[in-house]
DSSP file (Angstrom, degrees, kcal/mol; ACC not computed):
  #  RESIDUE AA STRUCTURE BP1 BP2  ACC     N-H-->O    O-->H-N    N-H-->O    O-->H-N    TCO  KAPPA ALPHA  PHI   PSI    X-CA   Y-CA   Z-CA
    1    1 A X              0   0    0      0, 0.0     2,-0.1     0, 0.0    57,-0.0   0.000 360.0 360.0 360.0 133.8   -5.1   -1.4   20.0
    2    2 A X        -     0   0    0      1,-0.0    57,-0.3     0, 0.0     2,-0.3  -0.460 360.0-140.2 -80.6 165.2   -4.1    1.7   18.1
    3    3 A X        -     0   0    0     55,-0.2     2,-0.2    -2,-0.1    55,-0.2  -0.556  13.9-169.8-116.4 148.0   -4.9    1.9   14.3
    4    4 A X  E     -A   57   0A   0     53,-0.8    53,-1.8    -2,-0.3     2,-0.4  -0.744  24.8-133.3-137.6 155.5   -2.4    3.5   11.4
    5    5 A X  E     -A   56   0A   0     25,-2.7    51,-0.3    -2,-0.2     2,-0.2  -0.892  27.2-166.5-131.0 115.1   -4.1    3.9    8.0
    6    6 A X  E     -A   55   0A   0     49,-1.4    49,-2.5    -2,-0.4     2,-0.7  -0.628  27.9-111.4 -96.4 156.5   -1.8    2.5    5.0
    7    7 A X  E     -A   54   0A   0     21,-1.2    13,-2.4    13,-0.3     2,-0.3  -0.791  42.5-169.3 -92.1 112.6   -2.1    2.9    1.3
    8    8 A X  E     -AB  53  19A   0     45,-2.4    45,-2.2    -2,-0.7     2,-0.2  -0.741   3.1-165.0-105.8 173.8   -3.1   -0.6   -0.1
    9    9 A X  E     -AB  52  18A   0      9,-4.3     9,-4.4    -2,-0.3    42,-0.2  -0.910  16.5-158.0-150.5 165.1   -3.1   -1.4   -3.3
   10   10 A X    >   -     0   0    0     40,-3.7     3,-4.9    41,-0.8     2,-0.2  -0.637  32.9-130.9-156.2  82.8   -4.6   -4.3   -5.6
   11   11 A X  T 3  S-     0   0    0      1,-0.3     3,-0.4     2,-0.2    39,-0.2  -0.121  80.0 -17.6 -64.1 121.5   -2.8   -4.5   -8.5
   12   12 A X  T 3  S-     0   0    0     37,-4.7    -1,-0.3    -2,-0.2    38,-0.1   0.606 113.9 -83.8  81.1   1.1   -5.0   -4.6  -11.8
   13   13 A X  S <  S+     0   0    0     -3,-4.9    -1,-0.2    37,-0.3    -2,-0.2   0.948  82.8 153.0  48.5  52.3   -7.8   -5.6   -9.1
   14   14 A X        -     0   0    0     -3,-0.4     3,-0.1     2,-0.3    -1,-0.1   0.364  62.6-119.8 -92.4  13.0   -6.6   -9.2   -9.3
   15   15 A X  S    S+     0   0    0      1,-0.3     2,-0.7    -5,-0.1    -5,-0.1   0.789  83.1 115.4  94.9  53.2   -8.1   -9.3   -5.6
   16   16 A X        -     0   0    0      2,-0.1    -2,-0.3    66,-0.0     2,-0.3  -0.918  56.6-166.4-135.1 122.2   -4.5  -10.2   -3.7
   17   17 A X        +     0   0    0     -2,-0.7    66,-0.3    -7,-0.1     2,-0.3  -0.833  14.5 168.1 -97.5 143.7   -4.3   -6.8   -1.7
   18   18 A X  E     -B    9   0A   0     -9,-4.4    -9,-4.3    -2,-0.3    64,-0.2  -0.996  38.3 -85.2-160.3 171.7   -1.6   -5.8   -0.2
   19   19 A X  E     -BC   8  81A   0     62,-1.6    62,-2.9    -2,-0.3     2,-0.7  -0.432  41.1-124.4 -84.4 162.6    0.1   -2.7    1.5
   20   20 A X  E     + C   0  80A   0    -13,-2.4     8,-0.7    60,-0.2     2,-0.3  -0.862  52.2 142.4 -78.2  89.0    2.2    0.1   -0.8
   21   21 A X  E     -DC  27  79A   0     58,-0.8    58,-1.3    -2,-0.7     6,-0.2  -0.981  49.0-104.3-143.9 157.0    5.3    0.3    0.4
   22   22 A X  E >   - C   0  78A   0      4,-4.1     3,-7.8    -2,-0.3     2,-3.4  -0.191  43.7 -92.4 -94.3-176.5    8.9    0.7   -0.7
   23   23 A X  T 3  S+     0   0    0     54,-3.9    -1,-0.1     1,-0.4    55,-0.1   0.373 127.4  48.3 -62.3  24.1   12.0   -2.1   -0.9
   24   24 A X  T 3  S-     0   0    0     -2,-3.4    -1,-0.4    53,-0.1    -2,-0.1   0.303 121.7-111.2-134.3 -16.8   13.1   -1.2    2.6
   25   25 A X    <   +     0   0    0     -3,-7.8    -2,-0.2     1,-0.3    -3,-0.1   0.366  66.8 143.1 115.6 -35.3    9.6   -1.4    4.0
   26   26 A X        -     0   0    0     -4,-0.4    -4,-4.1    -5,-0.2     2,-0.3  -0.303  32.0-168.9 -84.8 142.0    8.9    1.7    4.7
   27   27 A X  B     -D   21   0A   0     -6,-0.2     2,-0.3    -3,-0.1    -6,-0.2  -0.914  29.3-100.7-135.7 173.5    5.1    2.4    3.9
   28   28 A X        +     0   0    0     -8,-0.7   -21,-1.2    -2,-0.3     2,-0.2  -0.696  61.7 130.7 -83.5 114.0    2.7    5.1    3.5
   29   29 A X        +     0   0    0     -2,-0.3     2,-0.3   -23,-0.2   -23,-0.2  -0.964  16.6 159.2-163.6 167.3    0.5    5.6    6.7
   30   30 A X        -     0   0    0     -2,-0.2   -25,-2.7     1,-0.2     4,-0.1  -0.965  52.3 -80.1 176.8-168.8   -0.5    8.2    9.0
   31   31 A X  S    S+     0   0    0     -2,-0.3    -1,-0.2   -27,-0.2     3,-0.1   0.997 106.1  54.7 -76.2 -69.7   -3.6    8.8   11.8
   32   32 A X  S    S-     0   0    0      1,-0.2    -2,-0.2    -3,-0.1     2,-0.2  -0.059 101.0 -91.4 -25.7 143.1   -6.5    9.8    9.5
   33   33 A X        -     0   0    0      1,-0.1    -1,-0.2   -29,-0.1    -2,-0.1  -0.575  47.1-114.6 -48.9 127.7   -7.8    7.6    6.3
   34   34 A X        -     0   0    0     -2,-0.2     2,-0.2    21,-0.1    20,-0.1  -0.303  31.2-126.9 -59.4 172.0   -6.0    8.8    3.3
   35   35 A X     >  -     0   0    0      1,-0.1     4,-2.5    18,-0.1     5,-0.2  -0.683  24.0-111.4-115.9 173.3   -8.5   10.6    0.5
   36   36 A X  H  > S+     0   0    0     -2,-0.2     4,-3.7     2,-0.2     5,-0.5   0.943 124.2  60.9 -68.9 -46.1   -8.7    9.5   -3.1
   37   37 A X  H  > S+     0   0    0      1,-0.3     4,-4.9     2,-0.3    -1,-0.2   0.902 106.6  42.4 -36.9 -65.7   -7.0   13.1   -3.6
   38   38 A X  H  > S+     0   0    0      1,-0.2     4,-2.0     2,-0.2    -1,-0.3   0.881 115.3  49.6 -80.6 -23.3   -3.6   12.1   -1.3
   39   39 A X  H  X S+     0   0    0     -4,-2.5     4,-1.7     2,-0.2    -2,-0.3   0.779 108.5  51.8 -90.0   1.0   -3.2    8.5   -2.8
   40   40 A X  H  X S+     0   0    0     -4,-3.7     4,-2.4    -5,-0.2    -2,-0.2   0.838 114.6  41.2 -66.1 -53.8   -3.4    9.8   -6.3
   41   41 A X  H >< S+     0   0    0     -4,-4.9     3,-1.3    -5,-0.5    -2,-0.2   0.897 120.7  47.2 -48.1 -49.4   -0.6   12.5   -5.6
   42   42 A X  H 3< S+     0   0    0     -4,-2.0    -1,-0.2     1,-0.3    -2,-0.2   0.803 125.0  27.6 -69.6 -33.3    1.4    9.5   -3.5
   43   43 A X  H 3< S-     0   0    0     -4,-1.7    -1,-0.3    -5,-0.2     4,-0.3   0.315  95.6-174.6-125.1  23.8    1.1    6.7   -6.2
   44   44 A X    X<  +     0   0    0     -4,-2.4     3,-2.8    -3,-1.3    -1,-0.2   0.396  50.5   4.1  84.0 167.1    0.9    8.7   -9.3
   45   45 A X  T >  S+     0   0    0      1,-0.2     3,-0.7     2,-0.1    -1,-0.2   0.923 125.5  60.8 -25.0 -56.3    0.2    7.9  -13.0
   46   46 A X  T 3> S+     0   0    0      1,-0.2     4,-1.0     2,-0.1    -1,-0.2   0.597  74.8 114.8 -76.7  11.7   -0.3    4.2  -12.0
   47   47 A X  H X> S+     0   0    0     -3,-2.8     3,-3.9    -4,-0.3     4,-1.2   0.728  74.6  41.5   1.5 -89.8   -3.3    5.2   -9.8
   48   48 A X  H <4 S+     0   0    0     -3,-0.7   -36,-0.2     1,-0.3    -1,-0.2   0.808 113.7  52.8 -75.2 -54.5   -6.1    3.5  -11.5
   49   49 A X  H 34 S+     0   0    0     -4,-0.2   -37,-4.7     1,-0.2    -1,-0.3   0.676 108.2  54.9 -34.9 -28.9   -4.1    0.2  -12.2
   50   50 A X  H << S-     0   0    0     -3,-3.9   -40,-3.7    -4,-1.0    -2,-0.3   0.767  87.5-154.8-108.6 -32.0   -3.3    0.1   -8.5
   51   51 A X     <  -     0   0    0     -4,-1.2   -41,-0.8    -3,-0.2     2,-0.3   0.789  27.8-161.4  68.7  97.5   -7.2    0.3   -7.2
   52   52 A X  E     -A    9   0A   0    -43,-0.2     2,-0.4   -35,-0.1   -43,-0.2  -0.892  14.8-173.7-124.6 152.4   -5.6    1.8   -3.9
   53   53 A X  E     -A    8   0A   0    -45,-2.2   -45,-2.4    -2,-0.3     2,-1.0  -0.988  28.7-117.5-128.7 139.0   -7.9    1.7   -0.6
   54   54 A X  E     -A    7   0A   0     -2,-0.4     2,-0.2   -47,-0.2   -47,-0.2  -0.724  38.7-174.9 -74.3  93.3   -7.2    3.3    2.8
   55   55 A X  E     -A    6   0A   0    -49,-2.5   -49,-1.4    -2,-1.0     2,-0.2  -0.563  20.4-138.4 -92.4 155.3   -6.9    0.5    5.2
   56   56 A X  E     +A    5   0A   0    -51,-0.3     2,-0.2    -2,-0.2   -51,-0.2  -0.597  31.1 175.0 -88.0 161.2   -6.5    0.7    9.3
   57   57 A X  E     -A    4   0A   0    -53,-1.8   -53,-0.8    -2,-0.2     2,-0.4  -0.859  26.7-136.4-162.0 150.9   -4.0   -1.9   10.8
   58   58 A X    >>  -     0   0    0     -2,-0.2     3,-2.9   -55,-0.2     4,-1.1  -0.895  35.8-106.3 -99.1 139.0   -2.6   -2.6   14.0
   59   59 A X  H 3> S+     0   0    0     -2,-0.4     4,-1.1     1,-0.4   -56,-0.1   0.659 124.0  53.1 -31.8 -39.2    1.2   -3.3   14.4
   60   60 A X  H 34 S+     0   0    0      2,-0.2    -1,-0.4     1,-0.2     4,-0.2   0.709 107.8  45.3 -83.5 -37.7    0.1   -6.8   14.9
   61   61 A X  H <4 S+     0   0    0     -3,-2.9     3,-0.5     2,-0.1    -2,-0.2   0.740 113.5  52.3 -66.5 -34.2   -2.0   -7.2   11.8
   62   62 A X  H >< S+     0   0    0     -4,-1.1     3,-1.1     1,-0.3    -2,-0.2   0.689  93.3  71.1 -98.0  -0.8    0.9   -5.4    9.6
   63   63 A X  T 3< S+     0   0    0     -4,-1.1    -1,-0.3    -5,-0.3    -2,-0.1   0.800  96.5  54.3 -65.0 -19.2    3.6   -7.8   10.9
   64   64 A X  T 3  S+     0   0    0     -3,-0.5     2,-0.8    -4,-0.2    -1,-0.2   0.500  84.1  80.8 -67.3 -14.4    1.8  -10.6    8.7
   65   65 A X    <   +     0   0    0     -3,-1.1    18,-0.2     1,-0.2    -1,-0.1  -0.797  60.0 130.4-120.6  89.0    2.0   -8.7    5.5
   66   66 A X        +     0   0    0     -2,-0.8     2,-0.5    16,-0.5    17,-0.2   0.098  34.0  94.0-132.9  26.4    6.0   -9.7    4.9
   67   67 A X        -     0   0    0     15,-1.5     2,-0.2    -3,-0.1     0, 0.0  -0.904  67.2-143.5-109.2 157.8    6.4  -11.2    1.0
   68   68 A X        -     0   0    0     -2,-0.5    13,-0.2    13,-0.3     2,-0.2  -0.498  17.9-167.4-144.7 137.1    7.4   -8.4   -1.2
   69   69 A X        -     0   0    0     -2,-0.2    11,-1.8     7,-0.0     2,-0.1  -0.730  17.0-142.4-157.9 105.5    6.4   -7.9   -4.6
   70   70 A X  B     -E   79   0A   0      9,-0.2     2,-1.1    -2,-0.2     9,-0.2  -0.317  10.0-137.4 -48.5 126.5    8.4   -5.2   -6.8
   71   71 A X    > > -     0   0    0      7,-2.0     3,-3.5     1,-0.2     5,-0.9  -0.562   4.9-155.3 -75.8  79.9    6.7   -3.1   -9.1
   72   72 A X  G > 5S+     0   0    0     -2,-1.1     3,-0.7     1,-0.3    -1,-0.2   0.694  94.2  66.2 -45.0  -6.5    8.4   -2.7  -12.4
   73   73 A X  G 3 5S+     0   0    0      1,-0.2    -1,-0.3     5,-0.1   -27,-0.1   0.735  97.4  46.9 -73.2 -16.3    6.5    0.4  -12.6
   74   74 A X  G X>5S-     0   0    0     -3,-3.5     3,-4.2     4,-0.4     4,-0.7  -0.172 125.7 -99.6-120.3  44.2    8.1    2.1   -9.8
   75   75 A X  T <45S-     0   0    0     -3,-0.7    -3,-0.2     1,-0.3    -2,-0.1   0.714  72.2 -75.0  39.6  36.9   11.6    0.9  -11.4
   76   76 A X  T 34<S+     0   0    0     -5,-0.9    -1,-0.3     2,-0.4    -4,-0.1   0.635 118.3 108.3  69.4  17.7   11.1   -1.9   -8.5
   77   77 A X  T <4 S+     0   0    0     -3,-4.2   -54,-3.9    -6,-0.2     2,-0.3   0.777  83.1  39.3 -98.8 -18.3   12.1    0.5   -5.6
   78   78 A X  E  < S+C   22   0A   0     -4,-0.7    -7,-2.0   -56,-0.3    -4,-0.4  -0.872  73.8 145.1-153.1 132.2    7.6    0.5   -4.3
   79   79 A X  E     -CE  21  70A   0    -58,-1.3   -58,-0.8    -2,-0.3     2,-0.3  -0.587  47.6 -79.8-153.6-138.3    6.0   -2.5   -4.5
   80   80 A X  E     -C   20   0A   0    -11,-1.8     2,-0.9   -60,-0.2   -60,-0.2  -0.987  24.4-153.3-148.6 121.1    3.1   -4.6   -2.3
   81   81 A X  E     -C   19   0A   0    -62,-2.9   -62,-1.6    -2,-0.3   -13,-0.3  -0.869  23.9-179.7-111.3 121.3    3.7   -6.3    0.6
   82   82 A X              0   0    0     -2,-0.9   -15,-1.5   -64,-0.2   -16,-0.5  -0.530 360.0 360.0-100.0 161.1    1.1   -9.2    1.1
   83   83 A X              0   0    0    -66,-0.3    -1,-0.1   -18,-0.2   -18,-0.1   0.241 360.0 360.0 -57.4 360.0    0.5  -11.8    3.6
């Protein structure tokens, strides 16, 4: 099974992780592990709030991760989608 690596995020560390992505779905992934480096540029001031990790997933793992959770920081358009 092929691997993507998505930008997850854990907001405030209150340990419910979940992927970064925005109100359409579409999330941040790509072959490689992101570096601290590219999810600061991608997610910005709220970095440090967001505790973000570079996870692998298989299409089959990230079909599970379907509740939604808006961010008011990202005027609700990027949020976290959790399991």
């Amino acid at each position: 099974m092929k691997k993507k690596h998505f930008i997850t995020v854990d907001w405030c560390s209150d340990g419910n992780r979940g992927i970064f992505c925005d109100k359409n779905g579409k999330s941040f992934h790509q072959k490689e592990p992101y570096t601290k480096q590219e999810m600061a540029k991608i997610l910005g001031a709220f970095y440090l709030i967001l505790n973000p990790e570079s996870l692998a997933f298989t299409e089959e793992e990230i079909n599970r991760y379907n509740e939604w959770t808006p961010l008011a920081e990202y005027n609700n358009f990027f949020g976290i989608a959790r399991k």
